[in-house]
mmCIF file as Biopython writes it, N, C-alpha, C and O atoms, coordinates in Angstrom:
data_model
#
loop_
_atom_site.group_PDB
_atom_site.id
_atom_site.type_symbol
_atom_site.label_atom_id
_atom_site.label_alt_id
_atom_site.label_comp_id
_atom_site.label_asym_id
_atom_site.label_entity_id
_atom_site.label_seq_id
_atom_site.pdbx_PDB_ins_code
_atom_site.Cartn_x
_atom_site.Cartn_y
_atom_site.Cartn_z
_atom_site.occupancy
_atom_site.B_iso_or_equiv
_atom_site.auth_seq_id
_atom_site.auth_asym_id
_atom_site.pdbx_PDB_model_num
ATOM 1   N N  . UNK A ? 1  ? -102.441 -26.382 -62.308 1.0 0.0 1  A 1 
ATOM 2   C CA . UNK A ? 1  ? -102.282 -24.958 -62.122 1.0 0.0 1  A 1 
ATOM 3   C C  . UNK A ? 1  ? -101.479 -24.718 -60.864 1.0 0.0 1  A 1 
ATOM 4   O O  . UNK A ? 1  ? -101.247 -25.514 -59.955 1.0 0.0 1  A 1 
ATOM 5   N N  . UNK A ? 2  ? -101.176 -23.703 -60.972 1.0 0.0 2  A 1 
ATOM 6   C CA . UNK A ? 2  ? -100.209 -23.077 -59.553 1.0 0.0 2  A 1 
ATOM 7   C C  . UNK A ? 2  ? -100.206 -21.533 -59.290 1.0 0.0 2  A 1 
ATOM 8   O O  . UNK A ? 2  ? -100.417 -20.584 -60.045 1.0 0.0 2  A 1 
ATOM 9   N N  . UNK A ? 3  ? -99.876  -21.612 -57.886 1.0 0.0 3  A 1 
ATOM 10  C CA . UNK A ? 3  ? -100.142 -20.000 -57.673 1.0 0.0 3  A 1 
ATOM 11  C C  . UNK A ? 3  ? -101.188 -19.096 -58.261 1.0 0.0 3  A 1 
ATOM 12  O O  . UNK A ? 3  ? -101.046 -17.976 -58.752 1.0 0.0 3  A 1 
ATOM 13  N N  . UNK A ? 4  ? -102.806 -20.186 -58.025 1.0 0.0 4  A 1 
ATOM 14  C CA . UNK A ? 4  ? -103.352 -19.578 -58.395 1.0 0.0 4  A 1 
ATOM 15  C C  . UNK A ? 4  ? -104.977 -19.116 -57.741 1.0 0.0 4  A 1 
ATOM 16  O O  . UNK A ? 4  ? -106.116 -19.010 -58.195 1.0 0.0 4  A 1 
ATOM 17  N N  . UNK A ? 5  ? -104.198 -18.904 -56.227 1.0 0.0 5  A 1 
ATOM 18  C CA . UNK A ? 5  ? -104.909 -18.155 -55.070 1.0 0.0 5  A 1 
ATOM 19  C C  . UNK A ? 5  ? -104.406 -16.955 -54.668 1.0 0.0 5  A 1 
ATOM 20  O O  . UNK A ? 5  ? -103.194 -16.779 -54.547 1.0 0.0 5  A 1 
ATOM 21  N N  . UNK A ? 6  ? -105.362 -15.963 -54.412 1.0 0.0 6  A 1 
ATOM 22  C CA . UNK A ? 6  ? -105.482 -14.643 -53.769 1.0 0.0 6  A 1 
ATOM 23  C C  . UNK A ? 6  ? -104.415 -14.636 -52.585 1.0 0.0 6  A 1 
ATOM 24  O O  . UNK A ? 6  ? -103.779 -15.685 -52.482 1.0 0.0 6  A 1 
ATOM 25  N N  . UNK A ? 7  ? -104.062 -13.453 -51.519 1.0 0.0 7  A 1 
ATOM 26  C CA . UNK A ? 7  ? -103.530 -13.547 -50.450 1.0 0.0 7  A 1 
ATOM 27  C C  . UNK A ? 7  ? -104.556 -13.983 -49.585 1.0 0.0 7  A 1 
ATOM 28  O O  . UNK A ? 7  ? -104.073 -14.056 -48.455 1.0 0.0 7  A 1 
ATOM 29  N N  . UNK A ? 8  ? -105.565 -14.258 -49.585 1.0 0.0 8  A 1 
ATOM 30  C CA . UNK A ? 8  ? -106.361 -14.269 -48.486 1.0 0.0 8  A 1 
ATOM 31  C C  . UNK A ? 8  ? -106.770 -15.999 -48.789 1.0 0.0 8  A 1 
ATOM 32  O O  . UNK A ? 8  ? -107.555 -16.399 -47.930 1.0 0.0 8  A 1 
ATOM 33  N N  . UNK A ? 9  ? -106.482 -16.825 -49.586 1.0 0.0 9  A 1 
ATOM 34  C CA . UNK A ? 9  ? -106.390 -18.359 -49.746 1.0 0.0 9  A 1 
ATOM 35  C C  . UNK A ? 9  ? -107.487 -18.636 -50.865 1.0 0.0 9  A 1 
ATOM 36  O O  . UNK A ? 9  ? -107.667 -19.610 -51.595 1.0 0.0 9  A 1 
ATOM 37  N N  . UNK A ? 10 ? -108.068 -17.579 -50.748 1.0 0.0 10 A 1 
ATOM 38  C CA . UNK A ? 10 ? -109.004 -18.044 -51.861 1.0 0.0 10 A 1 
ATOM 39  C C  . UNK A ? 10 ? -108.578 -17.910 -53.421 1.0 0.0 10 A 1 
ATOM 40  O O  . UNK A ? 10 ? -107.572 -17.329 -53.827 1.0 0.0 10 A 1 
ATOM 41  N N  . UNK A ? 11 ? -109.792 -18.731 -54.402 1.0 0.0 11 A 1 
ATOM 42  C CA . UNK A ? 11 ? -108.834 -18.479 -55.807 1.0 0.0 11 A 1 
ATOM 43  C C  . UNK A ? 11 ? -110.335 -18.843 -56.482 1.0 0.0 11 A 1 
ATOM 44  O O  . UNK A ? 11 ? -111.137 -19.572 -55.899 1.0 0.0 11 A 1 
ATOM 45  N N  . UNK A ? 12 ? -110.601 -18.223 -57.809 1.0 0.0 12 A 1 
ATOM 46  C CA . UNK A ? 12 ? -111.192 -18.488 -58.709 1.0 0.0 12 A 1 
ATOM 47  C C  . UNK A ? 12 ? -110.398 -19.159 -60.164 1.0 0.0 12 A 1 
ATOM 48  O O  . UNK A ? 12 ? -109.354 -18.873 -60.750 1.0 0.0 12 A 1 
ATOM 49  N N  . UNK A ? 13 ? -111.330 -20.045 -60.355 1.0 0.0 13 A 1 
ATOM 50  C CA . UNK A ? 13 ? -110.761 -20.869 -61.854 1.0 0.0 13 A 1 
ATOM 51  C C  . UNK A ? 13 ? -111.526 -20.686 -63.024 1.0 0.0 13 A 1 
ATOM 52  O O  . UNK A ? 13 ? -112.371 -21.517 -63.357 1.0 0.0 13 A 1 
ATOM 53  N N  . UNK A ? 14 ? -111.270 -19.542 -63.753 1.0 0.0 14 A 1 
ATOM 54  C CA . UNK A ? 14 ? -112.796 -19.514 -64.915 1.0 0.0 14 A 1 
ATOM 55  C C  . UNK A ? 14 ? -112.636 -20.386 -66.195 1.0 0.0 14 A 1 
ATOM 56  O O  . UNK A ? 14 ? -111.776 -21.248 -66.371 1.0 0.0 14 A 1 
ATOM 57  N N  . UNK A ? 15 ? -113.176 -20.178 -66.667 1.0 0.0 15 A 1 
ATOM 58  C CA . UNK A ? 15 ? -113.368 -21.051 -68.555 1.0 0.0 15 A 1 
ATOM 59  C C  . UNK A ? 15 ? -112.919 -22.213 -68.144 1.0 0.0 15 A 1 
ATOM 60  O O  . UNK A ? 15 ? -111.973 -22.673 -68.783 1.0 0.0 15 A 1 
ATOM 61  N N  . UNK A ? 16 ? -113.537 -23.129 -66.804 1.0 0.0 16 A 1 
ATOM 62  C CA . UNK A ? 16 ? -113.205 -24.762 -67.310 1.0 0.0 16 A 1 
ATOM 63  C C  . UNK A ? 16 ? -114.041 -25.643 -67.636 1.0 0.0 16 A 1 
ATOM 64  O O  . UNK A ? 16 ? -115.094 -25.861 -67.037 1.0 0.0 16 A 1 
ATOM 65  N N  . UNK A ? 17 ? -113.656 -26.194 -68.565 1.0 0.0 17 A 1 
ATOM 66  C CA . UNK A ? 17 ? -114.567 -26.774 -69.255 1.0 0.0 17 A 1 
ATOM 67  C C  . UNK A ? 17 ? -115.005 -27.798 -69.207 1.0 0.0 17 A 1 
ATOM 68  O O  . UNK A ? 17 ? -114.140 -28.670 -69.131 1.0 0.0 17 A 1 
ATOM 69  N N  . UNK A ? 18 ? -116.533 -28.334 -69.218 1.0 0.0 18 A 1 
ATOM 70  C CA . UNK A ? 18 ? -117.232 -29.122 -68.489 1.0 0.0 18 A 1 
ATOM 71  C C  . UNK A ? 18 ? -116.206 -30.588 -68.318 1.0 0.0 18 A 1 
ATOM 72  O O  . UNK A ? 18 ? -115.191 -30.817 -68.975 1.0 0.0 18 A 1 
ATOM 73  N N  . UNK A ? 19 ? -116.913 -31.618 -67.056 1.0 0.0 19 A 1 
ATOM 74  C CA . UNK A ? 19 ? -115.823 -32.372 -67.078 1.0 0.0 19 A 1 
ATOM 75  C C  . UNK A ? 19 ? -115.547 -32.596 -65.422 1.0 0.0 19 A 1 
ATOM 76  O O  . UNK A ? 19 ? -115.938 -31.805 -64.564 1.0 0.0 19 A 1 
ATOM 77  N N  . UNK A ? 20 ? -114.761 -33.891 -65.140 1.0 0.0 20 A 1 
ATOM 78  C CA . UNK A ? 20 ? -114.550 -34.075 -63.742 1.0 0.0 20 A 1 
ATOM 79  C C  . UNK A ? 20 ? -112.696 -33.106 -63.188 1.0 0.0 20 A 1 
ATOM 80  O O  . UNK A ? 20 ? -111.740 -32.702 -63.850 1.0 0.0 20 A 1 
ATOM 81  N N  . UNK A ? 21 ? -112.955 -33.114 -62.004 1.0 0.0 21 A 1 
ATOM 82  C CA . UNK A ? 21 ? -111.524 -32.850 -61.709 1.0 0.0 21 A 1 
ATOM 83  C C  . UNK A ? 21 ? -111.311 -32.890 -59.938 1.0 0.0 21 A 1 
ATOM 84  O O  . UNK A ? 21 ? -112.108 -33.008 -59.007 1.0 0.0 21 A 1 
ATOM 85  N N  . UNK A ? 22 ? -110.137 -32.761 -60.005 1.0 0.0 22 A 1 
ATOM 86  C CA . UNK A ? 22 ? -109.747 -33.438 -58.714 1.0 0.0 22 A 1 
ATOM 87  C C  . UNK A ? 22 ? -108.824 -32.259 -58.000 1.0 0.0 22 A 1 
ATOM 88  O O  . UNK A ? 22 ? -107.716 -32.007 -58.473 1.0 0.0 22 A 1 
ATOM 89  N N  . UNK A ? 23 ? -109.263 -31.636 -56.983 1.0 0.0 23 A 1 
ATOM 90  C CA . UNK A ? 23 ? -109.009 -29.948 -56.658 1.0 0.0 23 A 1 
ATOM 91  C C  . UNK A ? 23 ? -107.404 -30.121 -55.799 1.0 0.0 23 A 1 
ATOM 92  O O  . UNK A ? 23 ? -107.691 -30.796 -54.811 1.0 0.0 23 A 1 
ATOM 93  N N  . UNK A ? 24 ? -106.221 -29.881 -55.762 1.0 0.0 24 A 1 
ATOM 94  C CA . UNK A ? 24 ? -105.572 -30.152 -54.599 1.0 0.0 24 A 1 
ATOM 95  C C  . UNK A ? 24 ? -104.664 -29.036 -54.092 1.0 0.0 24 A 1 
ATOM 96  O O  . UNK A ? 24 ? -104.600 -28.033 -54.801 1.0 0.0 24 A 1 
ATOM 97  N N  . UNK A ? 25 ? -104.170 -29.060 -53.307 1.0 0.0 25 A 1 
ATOM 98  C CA . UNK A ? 25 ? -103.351 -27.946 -52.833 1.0 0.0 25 A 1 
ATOM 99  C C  . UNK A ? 25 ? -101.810 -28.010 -52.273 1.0 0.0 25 A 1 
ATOM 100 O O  . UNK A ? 25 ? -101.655 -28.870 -51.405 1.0 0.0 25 A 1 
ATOM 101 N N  . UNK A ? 26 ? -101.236 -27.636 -52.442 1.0 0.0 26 A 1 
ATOM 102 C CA . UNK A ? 26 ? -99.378  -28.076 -51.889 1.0 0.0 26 A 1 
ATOM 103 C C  . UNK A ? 26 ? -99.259  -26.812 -50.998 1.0 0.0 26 A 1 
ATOM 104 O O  . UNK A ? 26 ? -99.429  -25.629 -51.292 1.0 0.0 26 A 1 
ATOM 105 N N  . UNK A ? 27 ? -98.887  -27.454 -49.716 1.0 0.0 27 A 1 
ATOM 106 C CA . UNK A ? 27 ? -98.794  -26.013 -48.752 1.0 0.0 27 A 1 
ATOM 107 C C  . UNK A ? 27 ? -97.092  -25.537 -48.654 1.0 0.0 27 A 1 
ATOM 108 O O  . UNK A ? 27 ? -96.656  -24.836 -47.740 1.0 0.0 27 A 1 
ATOM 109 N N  . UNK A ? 28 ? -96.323  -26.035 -49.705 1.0 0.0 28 A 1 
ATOM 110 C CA . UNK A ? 28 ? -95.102  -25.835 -49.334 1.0 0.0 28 A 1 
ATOM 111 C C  . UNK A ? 28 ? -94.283  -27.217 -49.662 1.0 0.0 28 A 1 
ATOM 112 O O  . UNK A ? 28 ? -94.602  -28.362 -49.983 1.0 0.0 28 A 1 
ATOM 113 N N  . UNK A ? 29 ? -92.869  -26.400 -49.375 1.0 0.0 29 A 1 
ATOM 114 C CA . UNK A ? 29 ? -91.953  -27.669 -49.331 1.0 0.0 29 A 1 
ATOM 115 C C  . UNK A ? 29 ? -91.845  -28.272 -48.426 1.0 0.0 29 A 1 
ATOM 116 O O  . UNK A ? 29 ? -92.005  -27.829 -47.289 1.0 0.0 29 A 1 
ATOM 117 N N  . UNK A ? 30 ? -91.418  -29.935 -48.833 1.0 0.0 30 A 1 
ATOM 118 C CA . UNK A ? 30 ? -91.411  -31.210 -47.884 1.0 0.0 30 A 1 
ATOM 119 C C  . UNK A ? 30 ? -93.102  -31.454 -47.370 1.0 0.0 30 A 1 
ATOM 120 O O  . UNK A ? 30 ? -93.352  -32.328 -46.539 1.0 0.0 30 A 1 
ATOM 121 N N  . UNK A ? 31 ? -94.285  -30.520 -48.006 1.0 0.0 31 A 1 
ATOM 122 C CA . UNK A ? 31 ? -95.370  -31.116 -46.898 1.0 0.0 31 A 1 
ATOM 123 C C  . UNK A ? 31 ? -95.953  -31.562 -48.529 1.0 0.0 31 A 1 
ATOM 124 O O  . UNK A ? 31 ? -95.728  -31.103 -49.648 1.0 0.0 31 A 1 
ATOM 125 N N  . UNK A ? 32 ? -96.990  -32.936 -47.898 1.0 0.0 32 A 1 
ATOM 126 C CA . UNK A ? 32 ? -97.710  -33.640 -48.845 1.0 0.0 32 A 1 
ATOM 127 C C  . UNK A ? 32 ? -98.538  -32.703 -49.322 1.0 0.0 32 A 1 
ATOM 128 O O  . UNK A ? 32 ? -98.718  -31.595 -48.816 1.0 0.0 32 A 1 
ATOM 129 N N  . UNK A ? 33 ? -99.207  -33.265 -50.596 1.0 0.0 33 A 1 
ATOM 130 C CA . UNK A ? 33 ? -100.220 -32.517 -51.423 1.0 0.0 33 A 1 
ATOM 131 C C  . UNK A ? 33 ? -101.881 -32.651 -50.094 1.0 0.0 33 A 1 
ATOM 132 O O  . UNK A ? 33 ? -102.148 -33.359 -49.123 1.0 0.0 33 A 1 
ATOM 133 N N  . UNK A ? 34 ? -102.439 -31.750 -50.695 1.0 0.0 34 A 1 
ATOM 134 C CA . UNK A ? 34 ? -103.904 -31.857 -49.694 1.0 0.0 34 A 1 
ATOM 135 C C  . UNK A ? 34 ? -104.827 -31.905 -50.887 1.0 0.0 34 A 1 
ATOM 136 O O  . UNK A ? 34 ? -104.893 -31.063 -51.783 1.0 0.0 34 A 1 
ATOM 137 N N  . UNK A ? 35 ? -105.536 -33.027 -50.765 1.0 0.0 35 A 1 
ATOM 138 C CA . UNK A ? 35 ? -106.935 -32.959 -52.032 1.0 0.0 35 A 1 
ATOM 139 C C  . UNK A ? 35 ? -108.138 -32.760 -51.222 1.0 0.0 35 A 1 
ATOM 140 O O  . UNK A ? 35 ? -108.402 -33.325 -50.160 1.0 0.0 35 A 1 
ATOM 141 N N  . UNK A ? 36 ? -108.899 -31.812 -51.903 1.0 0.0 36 A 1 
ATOM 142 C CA . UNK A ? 36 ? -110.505 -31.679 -51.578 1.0 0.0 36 A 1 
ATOM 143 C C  . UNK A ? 36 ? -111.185 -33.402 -51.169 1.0 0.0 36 A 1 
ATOM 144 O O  . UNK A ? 36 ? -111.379 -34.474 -51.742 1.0 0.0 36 A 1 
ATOM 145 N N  . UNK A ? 37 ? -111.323 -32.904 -50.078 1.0 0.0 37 A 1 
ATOM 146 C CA . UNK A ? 37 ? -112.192 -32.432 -48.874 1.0 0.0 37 A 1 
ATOM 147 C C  . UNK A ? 37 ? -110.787 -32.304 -47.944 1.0 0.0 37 A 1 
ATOM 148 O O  . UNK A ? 37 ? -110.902 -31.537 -46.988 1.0 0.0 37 A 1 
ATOM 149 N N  . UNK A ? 38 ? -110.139 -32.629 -48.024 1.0 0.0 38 A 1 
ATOM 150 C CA . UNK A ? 38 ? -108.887 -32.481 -46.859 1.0 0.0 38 A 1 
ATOM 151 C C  . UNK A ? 38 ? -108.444 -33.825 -46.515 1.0 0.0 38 A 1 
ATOM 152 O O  . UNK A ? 38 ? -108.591 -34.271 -45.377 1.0 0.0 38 A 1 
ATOM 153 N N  . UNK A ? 39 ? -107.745 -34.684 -47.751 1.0 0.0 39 A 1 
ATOM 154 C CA . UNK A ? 39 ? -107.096 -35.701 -47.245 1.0 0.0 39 A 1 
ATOM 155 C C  . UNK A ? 39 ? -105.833 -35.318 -48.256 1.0 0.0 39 A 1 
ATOM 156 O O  . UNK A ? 39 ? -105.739 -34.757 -49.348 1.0 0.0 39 A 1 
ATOM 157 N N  . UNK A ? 40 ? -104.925 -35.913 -47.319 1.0 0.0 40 A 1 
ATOM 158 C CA . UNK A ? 40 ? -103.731 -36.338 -48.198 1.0 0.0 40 A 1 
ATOM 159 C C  . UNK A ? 40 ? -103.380 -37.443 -49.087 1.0 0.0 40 A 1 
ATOM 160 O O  . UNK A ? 40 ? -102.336 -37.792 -49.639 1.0 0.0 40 A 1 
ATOM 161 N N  . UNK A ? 41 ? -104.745 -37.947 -49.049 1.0 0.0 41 A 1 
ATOM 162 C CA . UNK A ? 41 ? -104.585 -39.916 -50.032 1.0 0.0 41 A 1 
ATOM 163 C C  . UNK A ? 41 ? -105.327 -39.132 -51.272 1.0 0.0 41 A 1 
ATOM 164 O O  . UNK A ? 41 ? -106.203 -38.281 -51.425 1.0 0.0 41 A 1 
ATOM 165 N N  . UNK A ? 42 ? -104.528 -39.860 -51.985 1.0 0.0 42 A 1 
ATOM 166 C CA . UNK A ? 42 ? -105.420 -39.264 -53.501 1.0 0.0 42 A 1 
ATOM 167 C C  . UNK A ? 42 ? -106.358 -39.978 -53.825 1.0 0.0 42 A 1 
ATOM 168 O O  . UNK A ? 42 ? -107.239 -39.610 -54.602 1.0 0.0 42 A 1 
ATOM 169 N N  . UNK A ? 43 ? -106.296 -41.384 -53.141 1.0 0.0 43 A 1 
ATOM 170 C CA . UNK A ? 43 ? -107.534 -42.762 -53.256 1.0 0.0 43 A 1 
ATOM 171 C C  . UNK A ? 43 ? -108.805 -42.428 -52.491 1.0 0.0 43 A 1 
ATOM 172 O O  . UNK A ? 43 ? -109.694 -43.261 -52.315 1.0 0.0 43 A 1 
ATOM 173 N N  . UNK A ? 44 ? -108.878 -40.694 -51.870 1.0 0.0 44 A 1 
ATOM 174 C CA . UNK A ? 44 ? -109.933 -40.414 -50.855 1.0 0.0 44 A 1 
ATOM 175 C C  . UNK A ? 44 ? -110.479 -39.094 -51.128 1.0 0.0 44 A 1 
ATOM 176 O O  . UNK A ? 44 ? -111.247 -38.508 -50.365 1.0 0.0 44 A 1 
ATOM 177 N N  . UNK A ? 45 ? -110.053 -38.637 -52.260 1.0 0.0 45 A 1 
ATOM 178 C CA . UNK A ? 45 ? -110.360 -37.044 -53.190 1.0 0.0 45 A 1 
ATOM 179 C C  . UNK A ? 45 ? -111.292 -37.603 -53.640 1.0 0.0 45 A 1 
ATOM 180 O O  . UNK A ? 45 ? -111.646 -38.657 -54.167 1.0 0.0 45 A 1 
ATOM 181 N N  . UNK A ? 46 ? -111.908 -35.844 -53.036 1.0 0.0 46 A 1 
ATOM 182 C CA . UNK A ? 46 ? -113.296 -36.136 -53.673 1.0 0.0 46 A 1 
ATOM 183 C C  . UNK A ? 46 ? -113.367 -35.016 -55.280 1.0 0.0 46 A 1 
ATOM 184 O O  . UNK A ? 46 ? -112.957 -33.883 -55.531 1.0 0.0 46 A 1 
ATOM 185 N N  . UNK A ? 47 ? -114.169 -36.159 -56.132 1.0 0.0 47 A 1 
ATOM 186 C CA . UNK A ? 47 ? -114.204 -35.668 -57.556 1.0 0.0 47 A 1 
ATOM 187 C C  . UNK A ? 47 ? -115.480 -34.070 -57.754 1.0 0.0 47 A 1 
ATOM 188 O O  . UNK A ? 47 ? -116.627 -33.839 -57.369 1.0 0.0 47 A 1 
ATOM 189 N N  . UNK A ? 48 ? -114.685 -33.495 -58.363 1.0 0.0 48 A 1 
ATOM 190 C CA . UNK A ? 48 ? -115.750 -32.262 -58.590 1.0 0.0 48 A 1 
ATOM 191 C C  . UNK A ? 48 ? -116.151 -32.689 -59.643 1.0 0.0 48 A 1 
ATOM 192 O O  . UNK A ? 48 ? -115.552 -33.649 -60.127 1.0 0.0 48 A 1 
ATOM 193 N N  . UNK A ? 49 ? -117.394 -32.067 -60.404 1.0 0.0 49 A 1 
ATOM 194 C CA . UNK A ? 49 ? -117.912 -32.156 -61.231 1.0 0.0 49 A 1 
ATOM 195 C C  . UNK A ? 49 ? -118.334 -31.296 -62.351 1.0 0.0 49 A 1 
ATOM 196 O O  . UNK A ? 49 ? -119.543 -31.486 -62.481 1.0 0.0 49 A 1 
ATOM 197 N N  . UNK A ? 50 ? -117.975 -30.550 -63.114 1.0 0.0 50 A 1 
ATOM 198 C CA . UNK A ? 50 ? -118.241 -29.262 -63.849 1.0 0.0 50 A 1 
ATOM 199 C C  . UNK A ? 50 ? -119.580 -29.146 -65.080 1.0 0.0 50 A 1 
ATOM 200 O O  . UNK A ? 50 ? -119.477 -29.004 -66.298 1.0 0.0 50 A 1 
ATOM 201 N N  . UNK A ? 51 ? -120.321 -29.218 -64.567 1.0 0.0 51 A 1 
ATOM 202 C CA . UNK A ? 51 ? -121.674 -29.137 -66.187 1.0 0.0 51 A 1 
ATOM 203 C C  . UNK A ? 51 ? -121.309 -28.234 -67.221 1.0 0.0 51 A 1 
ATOM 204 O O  . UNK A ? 51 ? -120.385 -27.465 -66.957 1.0 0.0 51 A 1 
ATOM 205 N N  . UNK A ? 52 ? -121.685 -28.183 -68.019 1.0 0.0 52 A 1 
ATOM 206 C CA . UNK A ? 52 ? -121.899 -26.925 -69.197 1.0 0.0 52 A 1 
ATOM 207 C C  . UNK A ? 52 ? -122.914 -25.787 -68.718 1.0 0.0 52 A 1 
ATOM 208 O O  . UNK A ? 52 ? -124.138 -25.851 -68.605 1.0 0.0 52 A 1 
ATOM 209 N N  . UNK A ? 53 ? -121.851 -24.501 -68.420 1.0 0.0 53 A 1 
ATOM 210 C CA . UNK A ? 53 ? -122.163 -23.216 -67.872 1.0 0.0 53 A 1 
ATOM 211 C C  . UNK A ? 53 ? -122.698 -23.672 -66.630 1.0 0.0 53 A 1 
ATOM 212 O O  . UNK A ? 53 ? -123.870 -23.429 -66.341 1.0 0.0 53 A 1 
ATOM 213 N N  . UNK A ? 54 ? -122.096 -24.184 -66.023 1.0 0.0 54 A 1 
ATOM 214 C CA . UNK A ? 54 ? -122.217 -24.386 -64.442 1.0 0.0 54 A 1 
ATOM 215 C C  . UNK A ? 54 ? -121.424 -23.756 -63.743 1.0 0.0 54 A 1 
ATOM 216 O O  . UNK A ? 54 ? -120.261 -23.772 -64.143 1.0 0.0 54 A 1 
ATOM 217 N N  . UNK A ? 55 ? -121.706 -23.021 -62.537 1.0 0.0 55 A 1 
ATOM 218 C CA . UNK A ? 55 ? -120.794 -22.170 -61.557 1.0 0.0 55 A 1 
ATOM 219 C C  . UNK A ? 55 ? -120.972 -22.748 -60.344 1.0 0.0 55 A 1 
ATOM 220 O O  . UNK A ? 55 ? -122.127 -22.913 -59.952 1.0 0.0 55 A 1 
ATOM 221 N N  . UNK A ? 56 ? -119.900 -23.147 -59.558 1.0 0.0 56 A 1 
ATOM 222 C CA . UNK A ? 56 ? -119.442 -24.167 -57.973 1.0 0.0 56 A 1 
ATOM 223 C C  . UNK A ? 56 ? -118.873 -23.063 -57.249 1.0 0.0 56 A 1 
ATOM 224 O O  . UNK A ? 56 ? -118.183 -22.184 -57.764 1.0 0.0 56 A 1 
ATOM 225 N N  . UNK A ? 57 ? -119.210 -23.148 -55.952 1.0 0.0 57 A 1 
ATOM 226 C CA . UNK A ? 57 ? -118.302 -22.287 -55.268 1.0 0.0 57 A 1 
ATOM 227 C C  . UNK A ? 57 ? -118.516 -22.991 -53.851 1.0 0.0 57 A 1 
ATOM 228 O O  . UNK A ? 57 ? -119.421 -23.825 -53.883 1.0 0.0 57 A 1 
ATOM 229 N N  . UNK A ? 58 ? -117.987 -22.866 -52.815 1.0 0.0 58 A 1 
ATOM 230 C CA . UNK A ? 58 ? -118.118 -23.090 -51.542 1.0 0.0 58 A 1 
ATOM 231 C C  . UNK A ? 58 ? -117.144 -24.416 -51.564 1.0 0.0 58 A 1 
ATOM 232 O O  . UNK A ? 58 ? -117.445 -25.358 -50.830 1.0 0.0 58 A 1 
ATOM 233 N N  . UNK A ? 59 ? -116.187 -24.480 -52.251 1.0 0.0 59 A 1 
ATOM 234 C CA . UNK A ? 59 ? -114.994 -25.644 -51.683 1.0 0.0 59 A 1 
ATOM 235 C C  . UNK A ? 59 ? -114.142 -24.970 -50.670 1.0 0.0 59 A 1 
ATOM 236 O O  . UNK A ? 59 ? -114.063 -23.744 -50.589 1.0 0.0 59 A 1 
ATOM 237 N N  . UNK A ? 60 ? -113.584 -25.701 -49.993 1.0 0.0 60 A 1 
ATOM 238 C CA . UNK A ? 60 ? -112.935 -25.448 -48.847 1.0 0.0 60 A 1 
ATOM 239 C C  . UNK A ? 60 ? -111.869 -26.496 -48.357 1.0 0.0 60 A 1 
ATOM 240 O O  . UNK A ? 60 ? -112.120 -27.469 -47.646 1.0 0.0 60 A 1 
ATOM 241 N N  . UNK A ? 61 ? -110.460 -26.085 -48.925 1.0 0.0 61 A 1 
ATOM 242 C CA . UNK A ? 61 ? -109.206 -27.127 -47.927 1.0 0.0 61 A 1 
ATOM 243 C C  . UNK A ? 61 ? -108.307 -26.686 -46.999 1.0 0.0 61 A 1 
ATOM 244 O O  . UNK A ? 61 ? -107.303 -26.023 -47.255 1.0 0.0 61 A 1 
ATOM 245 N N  . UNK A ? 62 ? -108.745 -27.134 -45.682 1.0 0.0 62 A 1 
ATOM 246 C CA . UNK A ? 62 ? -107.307 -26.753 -44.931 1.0 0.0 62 A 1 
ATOM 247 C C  . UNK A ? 62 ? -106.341 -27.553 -45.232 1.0 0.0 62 A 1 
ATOM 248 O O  . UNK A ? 62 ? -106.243 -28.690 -45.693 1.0 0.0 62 A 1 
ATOM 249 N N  . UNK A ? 63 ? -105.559 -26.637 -44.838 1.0 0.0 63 A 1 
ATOM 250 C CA . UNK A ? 63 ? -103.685 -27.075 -44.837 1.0 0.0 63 A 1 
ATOM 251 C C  . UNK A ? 63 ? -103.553 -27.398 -43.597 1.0 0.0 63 A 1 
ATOM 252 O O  . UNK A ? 63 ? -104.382 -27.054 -42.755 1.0 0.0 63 A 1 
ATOM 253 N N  . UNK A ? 64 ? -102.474 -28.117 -43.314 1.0 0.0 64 A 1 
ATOM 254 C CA . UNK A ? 64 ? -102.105 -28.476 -42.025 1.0 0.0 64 A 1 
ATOM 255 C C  . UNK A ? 64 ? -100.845 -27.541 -41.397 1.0 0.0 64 A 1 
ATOM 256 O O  . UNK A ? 64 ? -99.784  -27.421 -42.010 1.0 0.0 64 A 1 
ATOM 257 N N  . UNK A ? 65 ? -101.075 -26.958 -40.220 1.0 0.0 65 A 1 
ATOM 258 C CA . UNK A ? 65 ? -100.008 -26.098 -39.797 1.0 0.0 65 A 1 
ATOM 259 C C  . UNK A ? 65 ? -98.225  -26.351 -39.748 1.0 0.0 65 A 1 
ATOM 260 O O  . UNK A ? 65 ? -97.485  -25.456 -39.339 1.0 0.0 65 A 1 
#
């Protein structure tokens, strides 16, 4: 997915369906991707987890300035 945060950084993802996934963020051109929890190694993303009718909230990635 893309461009698919608010102005204020936040973003909701509805109807996904149960299942693992791997959250990441691109702050722009020339800068690396950022995966949940806040690394740039994709060998160090941490896996979300989605149940059937399960609702997650409280992820959080900074970008680097």
């Amino acid at each position: 997915m893309s461009k698919c945060s608010e102005a204020d950084g936040s973003y909701l993802l509805k109807d996904m369906p149960p299942g693992k996934y791997v959250i990441t963020a691109e702050p722009g051109s020339n800068k690396a991707k950022v995966f949940y929890p806040g690394t740039t190694e994709k060998k160090s993303a941490g896996v979300v987890r989605i149940g059937t009718g399960e609702h997650l909230g409280g992820f959080e990635i900074r970008l680097p300035k």
